[in-house]
N, C-alpha and C positions, 0 to 999 in steps of 0.2 A: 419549491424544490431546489430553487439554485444554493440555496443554506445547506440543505441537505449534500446537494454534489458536491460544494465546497470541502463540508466535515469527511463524509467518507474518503474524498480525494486526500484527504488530512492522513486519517486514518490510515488510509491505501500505503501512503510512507513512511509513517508509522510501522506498521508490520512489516515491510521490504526492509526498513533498519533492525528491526526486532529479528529478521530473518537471516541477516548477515551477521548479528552477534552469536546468533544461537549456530550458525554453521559453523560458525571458525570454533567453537568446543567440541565438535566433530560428534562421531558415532550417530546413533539413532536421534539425535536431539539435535545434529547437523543436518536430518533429513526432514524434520519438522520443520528448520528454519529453513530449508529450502522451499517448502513446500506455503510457509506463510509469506516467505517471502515472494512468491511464484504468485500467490494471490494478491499482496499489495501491488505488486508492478501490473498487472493488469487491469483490477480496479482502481488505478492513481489514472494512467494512459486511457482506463473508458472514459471514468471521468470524468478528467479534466477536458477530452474532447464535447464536453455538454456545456451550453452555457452559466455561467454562475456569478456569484460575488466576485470570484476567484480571476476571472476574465474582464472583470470589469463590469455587467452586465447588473 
């Protein structure tokens, strides 16, 4: 599972960047990117509080 936490945690910032491009083009596609981006930051921060590769582990 720690492979696993590490990719999603990969992932997680992945879409919080994809989240912040897609906002600054605004309108209804600015609310999508907030909205993936609302999901990377929280499953980056769950996580990364798991142990993984990621931590050394």
């Amino acid at each position: 599972m720690g492979t696993t936490t590490c990719t999603l945690g990969t992932l997680g910032e992945i879409l919080g960047t994809l989240g912040e491009i897609l906002g600054t083009l605004g309108g209804n596609v600015g609310t999508v990117g907030e909205i993936l981006g609302t999901i990377g930051g929280y499953s980056t921060k769950w996580l990364t509080t798991l142990p993984g590769p990621c931590d050394g582990y």
